[in-house]
C-alpha positions as CSV (number, residue, x, y, z in Angstrom):
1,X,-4.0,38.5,-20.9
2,X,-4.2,40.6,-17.7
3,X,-2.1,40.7,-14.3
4,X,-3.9,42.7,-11.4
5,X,-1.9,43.4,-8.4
6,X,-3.6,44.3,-5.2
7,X,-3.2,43.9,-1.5
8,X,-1.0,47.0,-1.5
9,X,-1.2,49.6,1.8
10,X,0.1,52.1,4.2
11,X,1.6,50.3,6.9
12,X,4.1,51.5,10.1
13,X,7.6,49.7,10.4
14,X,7.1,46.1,11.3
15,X,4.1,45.8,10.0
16,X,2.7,43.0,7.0
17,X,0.9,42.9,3.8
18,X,0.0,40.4,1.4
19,X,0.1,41.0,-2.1
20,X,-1.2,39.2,-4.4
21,X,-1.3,38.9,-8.4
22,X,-4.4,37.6,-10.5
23,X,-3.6,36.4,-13.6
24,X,-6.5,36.4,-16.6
25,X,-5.8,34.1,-19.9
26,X,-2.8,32.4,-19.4
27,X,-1.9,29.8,-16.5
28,X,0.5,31.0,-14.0
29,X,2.1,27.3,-13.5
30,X,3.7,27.7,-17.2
31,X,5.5,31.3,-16.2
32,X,8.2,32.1,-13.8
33,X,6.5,34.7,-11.6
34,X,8.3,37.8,-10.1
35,X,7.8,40.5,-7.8
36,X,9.9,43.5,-8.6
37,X,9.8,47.0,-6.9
38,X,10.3,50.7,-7.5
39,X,11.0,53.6,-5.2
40,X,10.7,57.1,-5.8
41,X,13.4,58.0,-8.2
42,X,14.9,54.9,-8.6
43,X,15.1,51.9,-10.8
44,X,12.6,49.0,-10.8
45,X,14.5,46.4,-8.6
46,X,14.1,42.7,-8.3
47,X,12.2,41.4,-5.0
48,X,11.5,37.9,-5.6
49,X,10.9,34.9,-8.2
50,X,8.9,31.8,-8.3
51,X,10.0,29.6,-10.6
52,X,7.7,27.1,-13.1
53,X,8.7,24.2,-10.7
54,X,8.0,26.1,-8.0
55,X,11.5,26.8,-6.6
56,X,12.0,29.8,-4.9
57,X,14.7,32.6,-5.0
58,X,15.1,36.5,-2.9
59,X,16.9,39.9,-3.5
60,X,19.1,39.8,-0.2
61,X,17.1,42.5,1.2
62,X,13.5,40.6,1.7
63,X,15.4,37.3,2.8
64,X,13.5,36.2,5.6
65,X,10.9,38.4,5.6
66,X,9.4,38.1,2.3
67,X,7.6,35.3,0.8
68,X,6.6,34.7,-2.5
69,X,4.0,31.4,-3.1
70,X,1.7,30.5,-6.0
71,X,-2.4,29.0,-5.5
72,X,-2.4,27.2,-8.6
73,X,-6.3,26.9,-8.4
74,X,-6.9,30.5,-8.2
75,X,-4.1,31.4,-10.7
76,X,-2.5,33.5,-8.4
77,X,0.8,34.5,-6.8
78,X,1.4,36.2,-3.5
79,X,3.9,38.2,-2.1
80,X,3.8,37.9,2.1
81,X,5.6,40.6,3.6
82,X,6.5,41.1,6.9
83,X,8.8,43.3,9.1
84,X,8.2,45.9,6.6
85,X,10.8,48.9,6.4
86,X,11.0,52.3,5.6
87,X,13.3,51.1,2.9
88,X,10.6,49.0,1.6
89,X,7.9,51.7,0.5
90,X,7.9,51.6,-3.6
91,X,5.0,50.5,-6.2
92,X,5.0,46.7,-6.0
93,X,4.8,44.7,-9.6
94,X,4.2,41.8,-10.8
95,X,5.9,39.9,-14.3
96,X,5.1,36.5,-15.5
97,X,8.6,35.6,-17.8
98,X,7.5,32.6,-20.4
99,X,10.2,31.1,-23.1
100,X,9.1,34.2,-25.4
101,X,6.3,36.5,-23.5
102,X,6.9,38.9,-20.6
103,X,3.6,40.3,-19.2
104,X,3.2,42.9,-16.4
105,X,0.8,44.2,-14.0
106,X,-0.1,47.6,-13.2
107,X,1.5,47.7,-9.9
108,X,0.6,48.4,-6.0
109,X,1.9,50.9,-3.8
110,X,3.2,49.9,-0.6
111,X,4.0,52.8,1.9
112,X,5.5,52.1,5.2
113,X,5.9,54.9,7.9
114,X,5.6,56.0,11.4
């Protein structure tokens, strides 16, 4: 079982990425999928979930300009995210939450500065 996150970058404020996380041995469509974050001396924070039936759910701050989808026949999840912030630089990961497995990637860095 392996999650890969990639897409990660150094971008300037308003900028976009698109992350994205590869899955390897299990099927994405039986997890919840999340995107969680963490600055710099700081905890690991939630970003965003995408739930087994495809519902959809935000942390406050990425509302409306993150977005968090699922390609079924590539077994991957993405993260789109746009209007990027200062505020928003941390290493991006991924988790896949099933009724008794938690998997993680290995992360992505996103950096955003002028």
């Amino acid at each position: 079982v392996q999650l890969q996150a990639s897409g990660g970058g150094s971008v300037q404020p308003g900028g976009s990425l698109r992350l994205s996380c590869a899955a390897s041995g299990l099927p994405l469509e039986d997890f919840a999928m999340s995107w969680l974050r963490q600055a710099p001396g700081k905890q690991r924070e939630f970003v965003a979930v995408i739930s087994r039936r495809g519902n959809t759910n935000y942390a406050d701050s990425v509302t409306g300009r993150f977005t968090i989808s699922r390609e079924s026949a590539k077994n991957t999840v993405y993260l789109q995210v746009n209007n990027l912030q200062p505020e928003d630089t941390a290493t991006y990961y991924c988790n896949a939450l099933g009724t008794d497995t938690n998997y993680w990637g290995q992360g992505t860095q996103v950096t955003v500065s002028s």
